[in-house]
PLY file of the C-alpha trace (Angstrom):
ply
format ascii 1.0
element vertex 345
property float x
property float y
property float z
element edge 344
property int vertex1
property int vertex2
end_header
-35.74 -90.26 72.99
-35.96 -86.79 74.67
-34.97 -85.44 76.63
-31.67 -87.72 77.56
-30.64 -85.06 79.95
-31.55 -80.83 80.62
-28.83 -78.88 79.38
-29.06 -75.44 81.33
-29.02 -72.18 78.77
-28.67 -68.26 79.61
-30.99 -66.84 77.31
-33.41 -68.69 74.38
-33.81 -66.93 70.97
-37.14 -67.43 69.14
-36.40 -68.17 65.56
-37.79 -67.33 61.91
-38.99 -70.69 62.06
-40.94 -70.29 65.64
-38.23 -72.95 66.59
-36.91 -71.51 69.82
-33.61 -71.82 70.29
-31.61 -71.74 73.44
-28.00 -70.10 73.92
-26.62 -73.15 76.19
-24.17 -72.64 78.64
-23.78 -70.84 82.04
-19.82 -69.86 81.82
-19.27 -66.13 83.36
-17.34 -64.95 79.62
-21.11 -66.17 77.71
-23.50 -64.15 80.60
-21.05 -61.19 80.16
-21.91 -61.18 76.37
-25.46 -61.75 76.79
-26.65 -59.76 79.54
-24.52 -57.19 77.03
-26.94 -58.27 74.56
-29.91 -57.79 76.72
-28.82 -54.38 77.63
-28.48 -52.72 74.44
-31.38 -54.49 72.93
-34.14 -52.04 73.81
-32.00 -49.12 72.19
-32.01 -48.16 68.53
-27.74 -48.33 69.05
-25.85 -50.52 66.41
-24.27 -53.42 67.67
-21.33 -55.10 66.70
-20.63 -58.55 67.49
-17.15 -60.11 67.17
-15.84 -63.36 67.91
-14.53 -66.62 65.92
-16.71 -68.86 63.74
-19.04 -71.46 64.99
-19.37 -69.56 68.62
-22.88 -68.52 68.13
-22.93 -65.09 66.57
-25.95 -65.31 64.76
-27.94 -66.23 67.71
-27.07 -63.43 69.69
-28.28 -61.04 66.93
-30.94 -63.21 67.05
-31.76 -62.58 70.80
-31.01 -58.46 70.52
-33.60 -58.84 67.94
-36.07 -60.60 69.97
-36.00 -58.50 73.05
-36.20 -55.26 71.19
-39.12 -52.63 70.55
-38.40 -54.02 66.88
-39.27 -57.83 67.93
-42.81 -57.28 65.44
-40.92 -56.35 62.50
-38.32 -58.41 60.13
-35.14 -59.74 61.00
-33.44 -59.17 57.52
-29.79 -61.38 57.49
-27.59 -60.43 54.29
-24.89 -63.28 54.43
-21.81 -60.60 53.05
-19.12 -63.32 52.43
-21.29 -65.27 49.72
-22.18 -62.56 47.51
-20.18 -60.85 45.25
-19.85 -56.98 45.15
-22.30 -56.46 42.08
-24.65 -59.00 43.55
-24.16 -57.52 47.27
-25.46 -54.41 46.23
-28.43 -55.18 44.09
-29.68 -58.03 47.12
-29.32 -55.01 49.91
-30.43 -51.97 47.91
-32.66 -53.92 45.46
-32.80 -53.18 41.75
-35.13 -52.20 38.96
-36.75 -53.84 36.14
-34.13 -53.68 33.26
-31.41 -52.29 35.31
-29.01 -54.62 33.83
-29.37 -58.26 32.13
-31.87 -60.84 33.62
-33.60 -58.08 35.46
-37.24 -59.17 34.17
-38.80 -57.05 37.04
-38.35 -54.37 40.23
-36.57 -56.74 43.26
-36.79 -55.09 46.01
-33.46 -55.02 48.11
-33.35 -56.23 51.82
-32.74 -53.36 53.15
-36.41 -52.14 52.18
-37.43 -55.62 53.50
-35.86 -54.37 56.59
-37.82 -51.29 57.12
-39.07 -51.33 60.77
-37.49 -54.51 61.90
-33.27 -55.56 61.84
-31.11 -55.47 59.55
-28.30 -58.18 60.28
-24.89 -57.63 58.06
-23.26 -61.12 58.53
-19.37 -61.14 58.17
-19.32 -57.55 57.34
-15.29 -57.42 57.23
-15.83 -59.47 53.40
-17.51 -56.79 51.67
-15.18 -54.52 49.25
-14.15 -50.75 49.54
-16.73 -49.76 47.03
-19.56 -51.32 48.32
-18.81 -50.28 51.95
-18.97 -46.47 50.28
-22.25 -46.79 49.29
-23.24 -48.86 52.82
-22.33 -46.19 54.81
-24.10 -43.43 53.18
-26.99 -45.34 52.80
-26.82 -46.16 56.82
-26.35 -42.62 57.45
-29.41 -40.81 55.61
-31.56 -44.09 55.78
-32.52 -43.64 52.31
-31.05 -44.81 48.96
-32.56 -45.55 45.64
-32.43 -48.76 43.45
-29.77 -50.32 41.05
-30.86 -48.92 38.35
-33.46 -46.41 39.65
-33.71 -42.82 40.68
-36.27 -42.78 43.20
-34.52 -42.30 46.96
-36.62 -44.45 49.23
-36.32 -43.82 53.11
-36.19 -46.70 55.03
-35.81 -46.71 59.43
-33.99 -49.93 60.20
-31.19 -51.09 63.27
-28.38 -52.48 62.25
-26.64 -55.35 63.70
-23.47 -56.60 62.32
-20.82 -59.38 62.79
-17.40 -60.51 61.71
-14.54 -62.87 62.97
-11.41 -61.04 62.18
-10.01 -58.50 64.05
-11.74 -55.49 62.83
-10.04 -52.66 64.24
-6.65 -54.17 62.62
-8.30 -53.85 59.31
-9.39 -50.79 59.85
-5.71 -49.54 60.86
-4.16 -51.16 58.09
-6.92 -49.85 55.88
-8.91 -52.49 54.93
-11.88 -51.64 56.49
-13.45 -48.26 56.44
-12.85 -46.75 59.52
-15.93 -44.02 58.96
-18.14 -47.53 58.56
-16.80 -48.73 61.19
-17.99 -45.99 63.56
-20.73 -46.43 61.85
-21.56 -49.82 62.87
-19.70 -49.98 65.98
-22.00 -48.42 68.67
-21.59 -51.19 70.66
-19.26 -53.99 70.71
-20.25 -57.39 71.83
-17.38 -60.45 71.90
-18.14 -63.56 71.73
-16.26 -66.29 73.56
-14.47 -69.16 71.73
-15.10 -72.59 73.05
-11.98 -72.78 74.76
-12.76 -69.81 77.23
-15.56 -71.21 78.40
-14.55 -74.87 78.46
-16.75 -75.26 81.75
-20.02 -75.05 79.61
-18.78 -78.51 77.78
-21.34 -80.93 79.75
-24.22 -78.81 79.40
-23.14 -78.30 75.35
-22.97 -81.71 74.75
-25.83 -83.10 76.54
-27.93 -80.59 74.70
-26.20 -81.78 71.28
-26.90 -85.42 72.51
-30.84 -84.83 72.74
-30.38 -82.81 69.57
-29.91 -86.29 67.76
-30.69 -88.47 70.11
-33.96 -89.17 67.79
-31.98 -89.39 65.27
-29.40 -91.73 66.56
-32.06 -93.81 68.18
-29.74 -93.53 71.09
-30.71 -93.14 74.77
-27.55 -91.67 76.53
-27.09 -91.94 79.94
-23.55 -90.96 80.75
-20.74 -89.23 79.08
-17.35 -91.40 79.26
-15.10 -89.74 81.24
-11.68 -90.08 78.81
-14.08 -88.19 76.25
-14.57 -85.71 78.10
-10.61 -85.77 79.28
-10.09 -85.26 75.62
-12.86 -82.72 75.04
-11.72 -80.66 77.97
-7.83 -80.80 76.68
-8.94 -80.34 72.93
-8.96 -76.46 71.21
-11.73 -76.59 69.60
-10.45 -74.09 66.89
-14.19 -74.35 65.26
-16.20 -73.72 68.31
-19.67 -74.75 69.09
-20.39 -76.02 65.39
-17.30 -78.18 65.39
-18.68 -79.87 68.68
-21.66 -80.42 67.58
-20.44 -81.85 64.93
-18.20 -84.27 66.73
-21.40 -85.22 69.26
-23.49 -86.01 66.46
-21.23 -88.17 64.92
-20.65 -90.15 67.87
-23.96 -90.55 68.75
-24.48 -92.13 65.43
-21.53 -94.33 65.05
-21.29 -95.43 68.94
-23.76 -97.79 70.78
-24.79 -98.49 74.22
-26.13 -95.78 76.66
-22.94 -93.88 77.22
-21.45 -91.24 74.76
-18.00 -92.03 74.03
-15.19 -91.07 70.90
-12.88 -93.74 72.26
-14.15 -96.22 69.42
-13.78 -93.61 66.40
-9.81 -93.83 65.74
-10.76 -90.85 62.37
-12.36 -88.82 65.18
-9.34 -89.15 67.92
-7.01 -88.58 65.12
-8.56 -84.92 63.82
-9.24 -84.17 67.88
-5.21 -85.18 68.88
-3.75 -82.92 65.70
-4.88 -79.86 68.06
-4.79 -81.79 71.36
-3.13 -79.62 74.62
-0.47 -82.12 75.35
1.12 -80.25 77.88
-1.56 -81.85 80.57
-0.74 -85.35 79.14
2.93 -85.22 79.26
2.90 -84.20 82.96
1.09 -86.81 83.53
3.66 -89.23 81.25
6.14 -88.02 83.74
4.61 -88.94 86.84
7.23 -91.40 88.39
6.22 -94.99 87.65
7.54 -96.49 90.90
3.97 -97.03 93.51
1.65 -96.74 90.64
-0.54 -99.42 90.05
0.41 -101.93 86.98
-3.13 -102.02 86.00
-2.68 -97.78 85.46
0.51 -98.27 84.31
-0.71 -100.98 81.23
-3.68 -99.10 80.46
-1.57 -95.99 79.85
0.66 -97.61 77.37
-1.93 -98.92 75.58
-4.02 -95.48 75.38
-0.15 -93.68 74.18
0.38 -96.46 71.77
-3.00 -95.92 70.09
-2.36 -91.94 70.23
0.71 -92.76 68.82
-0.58 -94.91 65.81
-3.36 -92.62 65.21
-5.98 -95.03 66.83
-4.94 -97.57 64.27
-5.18 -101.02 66.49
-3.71 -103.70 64.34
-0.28 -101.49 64.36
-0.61 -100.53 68.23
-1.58 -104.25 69.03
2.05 -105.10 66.91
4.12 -102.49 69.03
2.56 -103.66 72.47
3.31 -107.12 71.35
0.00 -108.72 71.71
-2.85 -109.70 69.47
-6.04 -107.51 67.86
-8.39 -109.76 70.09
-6.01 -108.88 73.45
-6.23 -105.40 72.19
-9.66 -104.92 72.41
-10.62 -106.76 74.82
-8.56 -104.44 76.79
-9.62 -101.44 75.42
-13.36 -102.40 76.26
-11.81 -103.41 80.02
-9.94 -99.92 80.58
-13.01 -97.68 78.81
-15.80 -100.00 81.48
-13.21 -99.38 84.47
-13.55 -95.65 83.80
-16.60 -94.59 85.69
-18.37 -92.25 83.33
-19.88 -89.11 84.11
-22.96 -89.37 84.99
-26.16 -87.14 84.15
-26.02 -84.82 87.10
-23.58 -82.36 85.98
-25.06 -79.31 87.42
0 1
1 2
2 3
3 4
4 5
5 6
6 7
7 8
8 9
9 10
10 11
11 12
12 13
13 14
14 15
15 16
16 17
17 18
18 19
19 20
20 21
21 22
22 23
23 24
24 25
25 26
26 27
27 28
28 29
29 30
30 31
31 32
32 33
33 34
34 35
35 36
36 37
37 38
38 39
39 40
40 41
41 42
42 43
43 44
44 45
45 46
46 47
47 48
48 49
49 50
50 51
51 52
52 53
53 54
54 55
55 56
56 57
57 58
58 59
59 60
60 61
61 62
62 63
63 64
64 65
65 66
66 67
67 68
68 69
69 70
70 71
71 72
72 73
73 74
74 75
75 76
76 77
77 78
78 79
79 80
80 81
81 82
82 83
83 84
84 85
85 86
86 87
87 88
88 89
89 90
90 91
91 92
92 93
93 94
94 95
95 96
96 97
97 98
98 99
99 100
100 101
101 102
102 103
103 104
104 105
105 106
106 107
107 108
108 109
109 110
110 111
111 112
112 113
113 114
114 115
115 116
116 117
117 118
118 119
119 120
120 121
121 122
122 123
123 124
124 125
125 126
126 127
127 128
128 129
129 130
130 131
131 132
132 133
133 134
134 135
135 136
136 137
137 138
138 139
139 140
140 141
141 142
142 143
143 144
144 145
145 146
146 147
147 148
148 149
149 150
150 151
151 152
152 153
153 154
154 155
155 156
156 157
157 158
158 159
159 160
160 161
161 162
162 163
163 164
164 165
165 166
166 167
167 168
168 169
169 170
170 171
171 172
172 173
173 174
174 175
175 176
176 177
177 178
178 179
179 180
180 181
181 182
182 183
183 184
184 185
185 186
186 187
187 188
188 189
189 190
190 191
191 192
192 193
193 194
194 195
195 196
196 197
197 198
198 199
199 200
200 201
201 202
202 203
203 204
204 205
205 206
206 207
207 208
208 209
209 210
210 211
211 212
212 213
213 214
214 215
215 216
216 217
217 218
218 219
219 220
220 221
221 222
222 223
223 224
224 225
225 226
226 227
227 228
228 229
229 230
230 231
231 232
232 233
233 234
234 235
235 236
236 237
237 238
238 239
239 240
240 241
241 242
242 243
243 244
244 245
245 246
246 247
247 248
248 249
249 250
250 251
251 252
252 253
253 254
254 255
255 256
256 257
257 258
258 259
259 260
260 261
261 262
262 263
263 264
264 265
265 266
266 267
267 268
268 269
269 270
270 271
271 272
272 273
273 274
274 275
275 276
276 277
277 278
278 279
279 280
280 281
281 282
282 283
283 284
284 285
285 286
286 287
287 288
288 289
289 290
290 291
291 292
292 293
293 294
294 295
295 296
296 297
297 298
298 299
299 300
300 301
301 302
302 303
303 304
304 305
305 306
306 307
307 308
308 309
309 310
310 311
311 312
312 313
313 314
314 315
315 316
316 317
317 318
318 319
319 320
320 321
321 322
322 323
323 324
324 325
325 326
326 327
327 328
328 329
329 330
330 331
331 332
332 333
333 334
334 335
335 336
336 337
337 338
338 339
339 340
340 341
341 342
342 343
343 344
């Protein structure tokens, strides 16, 4: 089933795995981050990386990993928002045998794992005041000891940390160390949202298509073009995973060689709740005198279904006709749109 169609990236990112990975897109606001990325890479520097869930943090760390003179050692990821403080602390700093109950023997911490390679601090903004104490003295000497223990064990590692709140207003409001901060803020990468980089859509969703295209047991061919009306006037307030979500989904559900949401009412109803309808209602107010009826029909029956939340037994009652009349409409208007092809380069 692969590939349906080559989805152009800016940079790849070789994985724990040896999956390879690609950062997909071509939009000015994702090169700016990566070649960023690529920049500081070969430097020992600490890099933060900011930006909302689901836009592809982890990957960039990922790629400043790969391309630096640290690529041969460990890539060590401590995932801060699911740990708790006691159990943040003994999984970065390790602990002893007997140090406290259930300690049956010496763990050692992931910072030691670290030693010579990356150490990635993922959502660094959810770790408490005390812990963040003993973080940045740790980060500063490059040597701690043990829950536990007494021994002080040097470590050399580069640090490479993320978050999606807005870090410096935690620090100001002091919520956030601002001496840790400084700390881990040598250089500051953002990443985009989704919606500021809305022109990497096709290429995103064509690589998501041959992502489960095995899966699906789908050969796509085309993208519908009122998807990707509704993709392009959609928020996507969770990014890259939400959209991958969506495309995954659709392949599944939908048949026939062109991608389309148009038959998931559950899917147009989550995508409308955070719709832009400021393009659609200057488009409602288009003058109906020298349109064509056929436009005219099919955009009362595509309101009427926003309306009813894609539900077509109620939207068939308003409009007055039957379920069959419905969709055999629905089918007409969705054929009469001429998709979007492959070629989207």
């Amino acid at each position: 089933w692969l590939p349906n169609h080559k989805a152009g990236s800016v940079a790849t990112v070789l994985g724990d795995d040896g999956r390879v990975y690609p950062i997909v897109g071509r939009s000015e606001p994702l090169k700016r981050a990566v070649r960023m990325a690529e920049a500081v890479a070969a430097t020992s520097a600490p890099v933060l990386i900011t930006g909302p869930s689901g836009t592809g943090k982890e990957l960039l760390a990922g790629l400043i990993h790969n391309r630096s003179k640290r690529c041969d050692g460990p890539l060590v990821r401590v995932n801060c928002a699911a740990l708790s403080e006691s159990l943040l602390e003994s999984e970065l700093f390790g602990h002893e045998k007997g140090a406290f109950t259930g300690a049956l023997m010496c763990h050692k911490g992931r910072l030691e794992r670290a030693h010579g390679g990356t150490l990635f601090l993922d959502e660094i903004t959810e770790t408490p005041a005390p812990f963040q104490a003993k973080l940045l003295r740790a980060l500063e000497q490059m040597r701690f000891e043990r829950v536990g223990g007494s021994e002080s064990i040097r470590v050399n590692v580069r640090v490479v940390s993320t978050t999606n709140q807005d870090i410096v207003n935690l620090v100001n409001k002091g919520q956030f160390r601002a001496d840790l901060y400084y700390r881990l803020c040598g250089v500051h990468i953002a990443m985009p949202a989704l919606a500021e980089r809305k022109e990497d859509l096709p290429e995103l969703i064509w690589w998501f298509v041959n992502e489960s295209a095995g899966e699906a047991g789908r050969a796509i061919t085309a993208i519908d073009r009122r998807t990707l009306e509704i993709f392009n006037a959609y928020s996507w307030p969770g990014n890259v995973r939400q959209l991958r979500n969506v495309v995954r989904t659709a392949m599944i559900l939908g048949k026939g060689p062109n991608l389309s949401i148009t038959e998931m009412p559950w899917v147009l109803q989550e995508l409308r709740s955070h719709l832009g309808t400021q393009r659609f209602e200057q488009q409602e107010s288009l003058p109906l005198a020298g349109r064509p009826l056929e436009e005219l029909e099919r955009r009362a029956i595509l309101e009427t279904l926003r309306q009813e939340d894609g539900n077509r037994t109620r939207a068939a009652r308003v409009l007055g006709i039957s379920d069959r009349t419905l969709r055999q409409k629905v089918k007409k208007y969705n054929d009469a749109f001429e998709p979007v092809g492959a070629d989207v380069d």
